[in-house]
C-alpha positions in Angstrom: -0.8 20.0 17.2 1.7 20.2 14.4 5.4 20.2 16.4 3.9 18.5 19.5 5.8 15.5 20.5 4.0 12.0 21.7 4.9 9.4 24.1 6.3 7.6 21.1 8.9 10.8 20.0 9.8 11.0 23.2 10.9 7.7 24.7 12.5 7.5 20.9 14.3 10.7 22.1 14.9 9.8 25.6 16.8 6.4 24.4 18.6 8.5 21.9 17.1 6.1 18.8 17.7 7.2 15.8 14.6 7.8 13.9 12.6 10.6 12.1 9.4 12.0 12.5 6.6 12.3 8.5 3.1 13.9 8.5 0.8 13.2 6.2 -2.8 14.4 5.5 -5.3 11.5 5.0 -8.9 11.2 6.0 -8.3 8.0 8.6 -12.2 7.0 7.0 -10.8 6.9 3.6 -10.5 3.5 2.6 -7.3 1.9 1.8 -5.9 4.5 4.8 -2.8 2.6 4.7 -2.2 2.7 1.5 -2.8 6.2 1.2 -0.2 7.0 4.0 2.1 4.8 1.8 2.1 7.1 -1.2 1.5 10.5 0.4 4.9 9.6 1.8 5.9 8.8 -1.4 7.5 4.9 0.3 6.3 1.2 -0.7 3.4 0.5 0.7 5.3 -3.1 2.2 7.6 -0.2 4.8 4.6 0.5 6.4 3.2 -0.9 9.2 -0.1 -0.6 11.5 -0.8 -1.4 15.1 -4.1 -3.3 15.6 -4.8 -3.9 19.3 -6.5 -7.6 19.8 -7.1 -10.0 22.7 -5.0 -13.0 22.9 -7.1 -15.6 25.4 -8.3 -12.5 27.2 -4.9 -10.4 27.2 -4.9 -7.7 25.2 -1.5 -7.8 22.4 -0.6 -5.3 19.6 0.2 -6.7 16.0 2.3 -4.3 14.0 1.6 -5.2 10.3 2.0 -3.9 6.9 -1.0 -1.6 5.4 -0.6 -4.1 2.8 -2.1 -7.4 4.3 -4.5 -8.3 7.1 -3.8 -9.2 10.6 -4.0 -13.7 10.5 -5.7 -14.0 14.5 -4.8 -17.7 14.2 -0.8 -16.9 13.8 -1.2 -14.1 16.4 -2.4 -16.0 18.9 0.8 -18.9 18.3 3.2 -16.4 18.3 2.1 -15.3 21.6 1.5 -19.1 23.0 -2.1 -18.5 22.5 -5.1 -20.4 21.5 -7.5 -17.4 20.4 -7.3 -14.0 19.2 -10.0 -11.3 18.5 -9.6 -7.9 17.6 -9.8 -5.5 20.8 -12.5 -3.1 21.1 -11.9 0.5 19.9 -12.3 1.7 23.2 -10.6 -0.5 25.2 -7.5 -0.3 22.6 -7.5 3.4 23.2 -7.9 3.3 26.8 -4.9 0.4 26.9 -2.6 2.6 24.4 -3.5 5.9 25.4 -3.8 6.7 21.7 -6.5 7.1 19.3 -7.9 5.1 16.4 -5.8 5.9 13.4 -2.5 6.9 15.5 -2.1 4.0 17.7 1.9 3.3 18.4 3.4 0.4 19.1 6.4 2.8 21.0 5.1 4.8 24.2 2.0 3.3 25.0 0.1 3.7 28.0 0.3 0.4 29.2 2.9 -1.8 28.1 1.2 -4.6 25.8 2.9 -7.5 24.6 4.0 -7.3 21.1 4.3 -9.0 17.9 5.6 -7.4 14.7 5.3 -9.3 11.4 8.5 -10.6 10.5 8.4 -9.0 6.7 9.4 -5.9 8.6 13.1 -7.1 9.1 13.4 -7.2 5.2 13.7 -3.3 5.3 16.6 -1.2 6.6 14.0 1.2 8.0 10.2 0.7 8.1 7.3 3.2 8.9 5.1 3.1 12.0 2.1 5.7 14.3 4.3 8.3 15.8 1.1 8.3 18.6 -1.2 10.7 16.2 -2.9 10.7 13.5 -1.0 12.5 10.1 2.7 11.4 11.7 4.5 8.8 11.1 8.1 7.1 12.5 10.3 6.2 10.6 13.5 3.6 12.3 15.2 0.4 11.9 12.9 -2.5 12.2 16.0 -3.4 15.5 14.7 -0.7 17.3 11.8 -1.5 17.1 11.7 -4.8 18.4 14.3 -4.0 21.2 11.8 -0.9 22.7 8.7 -3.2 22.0 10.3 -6.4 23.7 8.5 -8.0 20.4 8.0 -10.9 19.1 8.7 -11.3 15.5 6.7 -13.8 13.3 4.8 -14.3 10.1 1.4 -12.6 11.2 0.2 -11.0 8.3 -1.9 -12.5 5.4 -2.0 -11.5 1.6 -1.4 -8.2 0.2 2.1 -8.1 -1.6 5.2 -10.0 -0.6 7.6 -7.7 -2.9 10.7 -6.5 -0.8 11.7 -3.4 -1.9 15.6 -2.5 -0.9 15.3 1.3 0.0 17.9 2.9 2.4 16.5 5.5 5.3 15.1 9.1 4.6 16.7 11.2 7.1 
C-alpha cells in the first residue's frame, strides 16, 4: 500500500495544492489514537485534526476536529442550520466516504458531504488531516482546506487544549 495514492492525494494533485503526504505507524485501537499520530509525527497535537462522519437532522455531515477535543453535536448541528446531530454509523460513514474507519478524509470522498471544520484550525499556517488511509497523513494550509471542502468553519470542538502553537510547514 506504501506509495499508493488516495482520492484525497490525488484531487490534492489534480488542483495542483500544495501539500505533503506523513505515515505513521499506530494501532487505530490504541487509545488516545490521535494523540499518538500527534507525536509519532513529532507535531502539536492542536495541528491535527479528525474527520468524524455524523447526521445532521438526517443528512449525513463531516466534522474535522482536533485529536485534542471532542466533537460538541449541539454546535455541529447550528453551524449547519441544524437542530440535531448524532454520530453516523461506521458503516454508513464508510460507505458515504469511501474510506475506512481510522483514514476517513475530509478531501476526495466518495460522496461529497457537507462540511464543517473547527475554526481552531485557522490558528495554524498548516494543519494535519486522513490522507484517505490509515498510517498517512496530509499535511496543507487550513485555506485549502476549506476551499476543496466548501466548509464551514466554526467553533465545533469541546475541551482538550486551546494552546496555539506558531509552527511553519514541514515540506
Amino acid at each position: 500500500m506504501a506509495g499508493q495514492g488516495t482520492p484525497a492525494t490525488a484531487l490534492l494533485t489534480k488542483r495542483k495544492i500544495r501539500h505533503s503526504t506523513h505515515p505513521y505507524d499506530v494501532s487505530p485501537d490504541a487509545p488516545n489514537y490521535g494523540a499518538l499520530v500527534a507525536a509519532a509525527l513529532g507535531v502539536p497535537p492542536e495541528r491535527v485534526f479528525k474527520s468524524l462522519v455524523a447526521e445532521v437532522d438526517g443528512a449525513l455531515a463531516v466534522a474535522v476536529v482536533p485529536v485534542t477535543g471532542e466533537l460538541d453535536l449541539k454546535a455541529l448541528a447550528a453551524a449547519l442550520g441544524g437542530k440535531r446531530a448524532t454520530m453516523a454509523d461506521r458503516t454508513v460513514a464508510e460507505r458515504a466516504t469511501g474510506y475506512v474507519r481510522g483514514g476517513i478524509s475530509p478531501l476526495g470522498q466518495r460522496k461529497r458531504l457537507p462540511t464543517v471544520l473547527d475554526a481552531s484550525a485557522l490558528a495554524h499556517d498548516t494543519v494535519y488531516v486522513s490522507a484517505g488511509r490509515r498510517g498517512l497523513q496530509l499535511q496543507l494550509a487550513p485555506a485549502d482546506l476549506v476551499a476543496l471542502t466548501n466548509a464551514a468553519t466554526a467553533p465545533i470542538a469541546t475541551g482538550g487544549s486551546v494552546s496555539i502553537s506558531v509552527f511553519g510547514p514541514v515540506v
